[in-house]
C-alpha positions as CSV (number, residue, x, y, z in Angstrom):
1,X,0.0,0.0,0.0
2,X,1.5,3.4,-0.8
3,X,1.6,6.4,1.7
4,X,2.1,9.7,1.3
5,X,5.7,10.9,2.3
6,X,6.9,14.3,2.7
7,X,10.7,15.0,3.4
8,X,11.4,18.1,4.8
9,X,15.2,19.8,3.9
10,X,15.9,23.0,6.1
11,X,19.6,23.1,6.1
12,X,22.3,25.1,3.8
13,X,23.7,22.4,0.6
14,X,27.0,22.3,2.4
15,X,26.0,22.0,6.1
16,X,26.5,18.6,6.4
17,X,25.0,15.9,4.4
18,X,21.4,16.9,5.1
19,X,20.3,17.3,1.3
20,X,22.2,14.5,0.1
21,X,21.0,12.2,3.2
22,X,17.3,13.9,1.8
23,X,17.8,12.9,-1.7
24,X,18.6,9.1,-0.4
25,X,15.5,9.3,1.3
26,X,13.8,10.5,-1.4
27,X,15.3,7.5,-3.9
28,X,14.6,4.5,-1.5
29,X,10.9,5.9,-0.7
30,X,9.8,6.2,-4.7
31,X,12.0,2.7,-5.2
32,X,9.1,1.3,-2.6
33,X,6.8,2.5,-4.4
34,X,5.5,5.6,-2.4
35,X,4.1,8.6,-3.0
36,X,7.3,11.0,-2.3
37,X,7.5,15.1,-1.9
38,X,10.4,16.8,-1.1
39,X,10.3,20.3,0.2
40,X,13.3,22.9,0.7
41,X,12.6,25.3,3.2
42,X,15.1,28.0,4.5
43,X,18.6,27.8,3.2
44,X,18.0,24.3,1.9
45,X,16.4,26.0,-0.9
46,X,20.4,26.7,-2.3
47,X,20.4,23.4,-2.7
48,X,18.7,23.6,-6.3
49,X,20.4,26.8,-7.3
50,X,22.1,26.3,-10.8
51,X,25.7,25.5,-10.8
52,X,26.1,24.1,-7.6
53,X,29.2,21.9,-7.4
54,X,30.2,20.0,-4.1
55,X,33.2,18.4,-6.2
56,X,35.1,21.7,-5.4
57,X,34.7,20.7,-1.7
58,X,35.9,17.6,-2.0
59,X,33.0,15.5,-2.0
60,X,30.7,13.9,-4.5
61,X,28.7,16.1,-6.0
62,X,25.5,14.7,-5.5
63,X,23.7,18.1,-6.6
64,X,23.7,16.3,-10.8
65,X,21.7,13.6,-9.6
66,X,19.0,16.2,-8.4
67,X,18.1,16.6,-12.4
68,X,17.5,12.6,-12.4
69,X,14.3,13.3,-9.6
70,X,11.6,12.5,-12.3
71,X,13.2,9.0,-13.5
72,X,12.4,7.8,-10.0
73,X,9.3,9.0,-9.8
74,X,9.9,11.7,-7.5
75,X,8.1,14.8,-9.1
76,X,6.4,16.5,-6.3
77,X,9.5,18.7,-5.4
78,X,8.9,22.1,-3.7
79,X,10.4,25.5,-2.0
80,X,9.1,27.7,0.3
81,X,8.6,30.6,-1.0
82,X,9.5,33.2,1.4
83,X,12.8,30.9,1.3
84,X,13.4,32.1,-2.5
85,X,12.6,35.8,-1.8
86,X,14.6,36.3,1.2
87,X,17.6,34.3,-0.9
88,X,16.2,36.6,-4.2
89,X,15.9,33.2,-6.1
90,X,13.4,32.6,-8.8
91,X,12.6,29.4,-10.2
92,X,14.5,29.9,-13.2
93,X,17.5,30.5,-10.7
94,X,16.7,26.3,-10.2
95,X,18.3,23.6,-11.8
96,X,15.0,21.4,-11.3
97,X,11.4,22.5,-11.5
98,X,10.4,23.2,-8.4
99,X,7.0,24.4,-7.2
100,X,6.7,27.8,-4.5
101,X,4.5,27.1,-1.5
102,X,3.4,29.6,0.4
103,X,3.2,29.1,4.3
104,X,-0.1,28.1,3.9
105,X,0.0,26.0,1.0
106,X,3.3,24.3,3.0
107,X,0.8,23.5,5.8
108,X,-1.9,21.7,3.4
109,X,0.8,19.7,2.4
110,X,1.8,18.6,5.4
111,X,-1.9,17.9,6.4
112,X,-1.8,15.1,3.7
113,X,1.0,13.1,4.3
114,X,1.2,10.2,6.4
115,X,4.7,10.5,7.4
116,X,6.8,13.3,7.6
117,X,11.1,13.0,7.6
118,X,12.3,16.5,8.7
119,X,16.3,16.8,8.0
């Protein structure tokens, strides 16, 4: 039986491996077969800024398989919106689409999963 699953990403792309720890979660959810959304609130937003590389850092850079989202069957993805404005983002600024949520529409959301992973 599938279930609605919502993670939650709140933390900066290079703050430890909170996006790329999300995007795992993301991957083995929709390879059981559930109904996965992915939201990118605060900083995390950055995470889906065009022309992010982590290889600079050192590490893998985990921000190209972000692109691959929809071959997995993860296509609900969204920001916050206040997130973009205070970071002056727009969705072209994204290197996936993405779809703004206002607080509001971030608490509908939430109402209609049945579980929640907050990173």
């Amino acid at each position: 039986m599938s279930e609605n699953i919502l993670v939650i990403n709140h933390t900066a792309p290079f703050d430890g491996a909170h996006i790329r720890e999300g995007l795992d979660m993301a991957l083995i959810f929709a390879a059981l077969d559930q109904n996965i959304s992915w939201l990118f609130k605060g900083p995390a937003v950055l995470a889906l800024k065009q022309g992010n590389d982590a290889s600079t850092l050192g590490i893998k850079n985990y921000f190209k398989q972000l692109k691959t989202l929809e071959i997995y069957d993860v296509e609900q993805v969204y920001v916050c919106a206040e997130a973009m404005k205070r970071f002056a983002l727009t969705p072209d600024d994204l290197n996936i689409d993405a779809q703004l949520l206002s607080v509001d529409e971030q608490q509908a959301l939430l109402s209609q999963q049945s579980k929640v992973v907050s990173l």
